[in-house]
C-alpha positions in Angstrom: 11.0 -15.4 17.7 13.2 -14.5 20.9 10.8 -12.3 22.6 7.5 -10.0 22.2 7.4 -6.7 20.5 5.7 -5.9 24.2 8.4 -7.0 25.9 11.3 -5.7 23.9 9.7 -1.9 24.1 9.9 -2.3 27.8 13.1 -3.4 28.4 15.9 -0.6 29.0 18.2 1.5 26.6 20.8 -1.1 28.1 19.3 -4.3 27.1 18.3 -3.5 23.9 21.4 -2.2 22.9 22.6 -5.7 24.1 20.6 -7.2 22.1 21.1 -5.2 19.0 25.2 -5.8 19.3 24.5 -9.9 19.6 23.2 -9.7 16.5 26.4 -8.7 15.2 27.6 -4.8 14.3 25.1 -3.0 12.6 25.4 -0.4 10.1 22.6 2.0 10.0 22.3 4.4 7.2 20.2 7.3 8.3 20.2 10.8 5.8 18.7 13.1 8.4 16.1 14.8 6.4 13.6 17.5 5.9 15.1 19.5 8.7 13.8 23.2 7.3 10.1 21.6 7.3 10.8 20.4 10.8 12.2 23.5 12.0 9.6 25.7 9.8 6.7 23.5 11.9 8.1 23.4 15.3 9.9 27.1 15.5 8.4 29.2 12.5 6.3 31.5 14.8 9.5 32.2 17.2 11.4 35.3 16.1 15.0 34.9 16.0 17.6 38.0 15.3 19.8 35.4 13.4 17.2 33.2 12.2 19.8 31.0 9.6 22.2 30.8 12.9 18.8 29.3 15.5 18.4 26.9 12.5 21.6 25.7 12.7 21.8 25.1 16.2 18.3 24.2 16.9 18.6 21.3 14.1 22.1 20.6 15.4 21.2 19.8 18.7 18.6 17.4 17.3 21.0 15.8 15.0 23.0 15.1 18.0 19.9 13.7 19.9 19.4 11.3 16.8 23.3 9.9 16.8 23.1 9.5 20.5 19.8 8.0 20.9 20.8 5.2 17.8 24.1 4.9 19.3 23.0 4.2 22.7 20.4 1.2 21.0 23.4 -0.3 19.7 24.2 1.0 15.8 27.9 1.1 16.4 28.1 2.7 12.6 25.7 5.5 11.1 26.0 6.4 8.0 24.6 9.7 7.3 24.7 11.1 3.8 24.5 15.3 4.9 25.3 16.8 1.4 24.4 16.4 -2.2 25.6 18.1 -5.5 21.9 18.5 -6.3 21.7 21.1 -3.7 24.2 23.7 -5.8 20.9 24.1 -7.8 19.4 25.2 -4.4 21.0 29.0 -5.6 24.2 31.1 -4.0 22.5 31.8 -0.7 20.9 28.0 0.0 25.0 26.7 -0.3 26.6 29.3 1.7 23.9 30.1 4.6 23.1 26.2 4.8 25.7 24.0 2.8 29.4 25.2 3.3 28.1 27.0 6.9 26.3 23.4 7.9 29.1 21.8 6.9 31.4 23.6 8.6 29.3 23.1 11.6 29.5 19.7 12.0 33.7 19.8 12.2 33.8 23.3 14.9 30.6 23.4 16.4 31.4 23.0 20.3 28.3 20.9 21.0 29.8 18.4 17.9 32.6 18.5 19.1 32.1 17.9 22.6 29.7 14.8 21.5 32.0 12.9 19.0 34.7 13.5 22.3 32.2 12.3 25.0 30.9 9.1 22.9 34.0 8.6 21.4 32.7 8.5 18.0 35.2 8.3 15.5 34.1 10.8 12.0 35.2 10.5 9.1 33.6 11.7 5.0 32.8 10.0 2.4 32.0 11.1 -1.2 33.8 13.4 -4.2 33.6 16.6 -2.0 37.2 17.0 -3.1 37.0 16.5 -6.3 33.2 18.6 -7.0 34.6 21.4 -4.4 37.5 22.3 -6.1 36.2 25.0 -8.1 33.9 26.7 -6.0 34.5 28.8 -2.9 33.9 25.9 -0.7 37.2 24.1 -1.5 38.6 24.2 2.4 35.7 22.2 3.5 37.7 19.3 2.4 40.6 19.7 4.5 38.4 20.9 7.5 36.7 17.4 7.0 40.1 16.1 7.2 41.4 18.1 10.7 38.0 16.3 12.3 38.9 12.7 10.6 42.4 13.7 12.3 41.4 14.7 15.6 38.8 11.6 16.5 40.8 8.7 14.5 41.6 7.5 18.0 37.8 7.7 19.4 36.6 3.7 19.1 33.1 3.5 20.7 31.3 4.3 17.5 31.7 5.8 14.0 30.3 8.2 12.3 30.4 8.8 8.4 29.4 12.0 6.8 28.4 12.1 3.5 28.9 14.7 1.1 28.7 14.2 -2.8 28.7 10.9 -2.0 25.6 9.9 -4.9 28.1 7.6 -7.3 31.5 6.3 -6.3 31.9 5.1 -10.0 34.5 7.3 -11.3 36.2 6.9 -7.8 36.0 3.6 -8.1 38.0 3.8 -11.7 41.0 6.2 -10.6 41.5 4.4 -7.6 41.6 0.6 -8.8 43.8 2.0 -11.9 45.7 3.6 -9.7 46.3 1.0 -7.3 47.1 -1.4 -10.5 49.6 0.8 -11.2 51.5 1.1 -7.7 51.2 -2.4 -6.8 50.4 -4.8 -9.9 47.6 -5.9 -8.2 43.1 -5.9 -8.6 41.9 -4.1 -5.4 39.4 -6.5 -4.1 35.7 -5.3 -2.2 37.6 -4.5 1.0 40.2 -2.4 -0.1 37.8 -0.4 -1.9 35.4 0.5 0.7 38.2 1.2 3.0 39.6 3.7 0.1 36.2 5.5 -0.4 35.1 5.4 3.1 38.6 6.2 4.9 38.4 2.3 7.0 36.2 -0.8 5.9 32.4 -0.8 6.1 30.1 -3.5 6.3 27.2 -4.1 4.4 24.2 -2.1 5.7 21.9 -3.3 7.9 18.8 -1.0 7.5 17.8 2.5 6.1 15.7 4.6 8.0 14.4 7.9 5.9 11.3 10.1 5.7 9.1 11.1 3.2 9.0 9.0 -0.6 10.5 5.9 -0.6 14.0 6.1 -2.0 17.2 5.0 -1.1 20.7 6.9 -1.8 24.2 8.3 -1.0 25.4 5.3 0.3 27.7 3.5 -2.6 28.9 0.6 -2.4 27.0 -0.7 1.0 23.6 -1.6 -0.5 23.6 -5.4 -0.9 19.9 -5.7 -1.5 18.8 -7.3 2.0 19.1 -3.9 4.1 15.6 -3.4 5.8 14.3 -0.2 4.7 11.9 1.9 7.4 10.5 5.3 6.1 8.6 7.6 8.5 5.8 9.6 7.1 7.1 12.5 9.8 10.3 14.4 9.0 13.8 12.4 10.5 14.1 14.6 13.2 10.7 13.7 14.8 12.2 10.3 15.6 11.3 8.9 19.2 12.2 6.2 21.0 9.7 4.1 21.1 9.9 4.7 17.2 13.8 3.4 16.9 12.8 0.4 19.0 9.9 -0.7 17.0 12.1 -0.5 14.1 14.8 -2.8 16.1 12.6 -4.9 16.4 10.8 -5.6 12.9 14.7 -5.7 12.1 15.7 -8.0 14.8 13.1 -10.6 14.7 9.9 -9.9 13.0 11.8 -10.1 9.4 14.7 -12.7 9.8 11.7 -15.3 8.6 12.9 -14.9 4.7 11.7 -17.9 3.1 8.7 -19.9 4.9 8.4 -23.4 5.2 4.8 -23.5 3.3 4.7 -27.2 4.0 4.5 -26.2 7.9 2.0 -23.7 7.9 -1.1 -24.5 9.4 -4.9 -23.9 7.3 -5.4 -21.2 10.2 -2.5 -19.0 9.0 -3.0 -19.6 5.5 -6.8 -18.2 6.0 -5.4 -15.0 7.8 -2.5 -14.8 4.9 -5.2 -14.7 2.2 -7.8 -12.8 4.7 -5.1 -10.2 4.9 -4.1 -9.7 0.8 -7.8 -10.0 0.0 -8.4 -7.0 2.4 -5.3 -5.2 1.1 -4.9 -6.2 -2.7 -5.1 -2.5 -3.7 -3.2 -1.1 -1.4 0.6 0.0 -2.6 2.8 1.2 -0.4 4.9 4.2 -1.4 2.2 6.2 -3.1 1.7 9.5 -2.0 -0.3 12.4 -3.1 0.7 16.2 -3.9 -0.7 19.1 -1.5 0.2 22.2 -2.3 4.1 22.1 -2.7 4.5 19.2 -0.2 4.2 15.2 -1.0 2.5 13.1 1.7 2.1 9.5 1.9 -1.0 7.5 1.3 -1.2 5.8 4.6 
């Protein structure tokens, strides 16, 4: 191990971003979630004349908080899955106050805006949001999506990827590689895939940082199996610092000892392997229990 937990916390926004970049490019995939609990918690007793408008702009700033404080660590590329077909069953007023208006925040809103220009983050969507939009009244969103791909294609700091019915790119998969047979003759191969879904090639992700039950989603074709997956038992938009950095650094170090030399371990770690499994054998992470209307995690 390079250096102490202790230490790393210590060390400035600069150096661990240097040290996060060493390690290669990272893609983090990050669905910012639970953001009406968070704003219900932190703001429900403040009285608002347009309370749907303070939650957009309350949450938005703190979305941009998030993208800047993991960009400045040194996540060049955040995935951030934003929109889901399951929430049409949310009902009329859900989609048009919160969907198609949210959405349409993150391509005008000045503060946006202003961020994606002064990081020079490059934005781009992902998912079937053409294709599932079509036949609703939200159909412009997809070209809206496209004036902001437009307007930042030029921005090369950092990237940003929205997603919005991105759950399966299976059927997108199909049309394109048929359709690609057809033009060229030729099998699309892992790379011209992602770029085609994604708008430009993505790596593999690197780690998955959630809230609430343990599941991972809206991010096809990136999973590989090996991302490190860190859930927080607060809603997303409670993330700290010192919270992103302890995560670097289980990420960093602490877990890139996959397969241990059992031959080299010494009788005083295997007591404190065993001490430790005896003490938690019936503990099982993920389980949570229902209060009220809310799940919480047995921690």
């Amino acid at each position: 191990m390079d250096i102490s937990q202790e230490k790393f916390l210590g060390l400035s926004t600069e150096e661990v971003a240097a040290l996060t970049r060493d390690k290669n490019p990272k893609v983090c995939v990050f669905p910012i979630n639970n953001t009406r609990r968070w704003f219900a918690l932190e703001h429900g007793e403040e009285k608002f004349d347009d309370p749907y408008a303070a939650y957009m702009d309350i949450t938005g700033k703190e979305h941009i908080r998030l993208y800047k404080l993991l960009f400045d660590h040194g996540l060049d590329t955040l995935i951030n899955p934003v929109f889901g077909v399951e929430l049409f069953r949310r009902g009329e007023e859900y989609m048009k106050k919160i969907g198609a208006d949210g959405l349409e925040w993150l391509v005008s809103n000045p503060d946006f805006v202003n961020f994606y220009d002064e990081y020079q983050v490059r934005v781009r969507f992902y998912g079937d949001h053409r294709k599932i939009l079509q036949e609703t009244p939200y159909a412009y969103l997809s070209d809206r999506f496209d004036e902001i791909t437009r307007r930042t294609q030029h921005h090369n700091n950092y990237r940003l990827f929205f997603g919005v019915c991105g759950t399966d790119a299976t059927e997108s998969v199909a049309e394109f590689s048929i359709r690609y047979f057809q033009e060229t003759g030729n099998i699309p191969d892992r790379e011209t895939i992602v770029s085609a879904y994604y708008g430009e090639y993505v790596g593999l992700a690197d780690l998955f940082i959630s809230s609430d039950k343990f599941w991972v989603f809206d991010y096809p074709l990136l999973s590989s199996g090996e991302e490190d997956l860190y859930y927080m038992v607060a809603p997303s938009l409670y993330l700290t610092e010192k919270q992103l950095r302890e995560i670097l650094y289980d990420h960093l170090y602490a877990r890139q000892v996959d397969h241990p030399d059992y031959e080299s371990i010494s009788a005083k770690e295997f007591k404190e392997m065993k001490n430790f499994y005896k003490t938690n054998v019936d503990r099982i992470l993920g389980l949570g229990k229902q209060v009220g209307a809310i799940w919480y995690p047995t921690i």
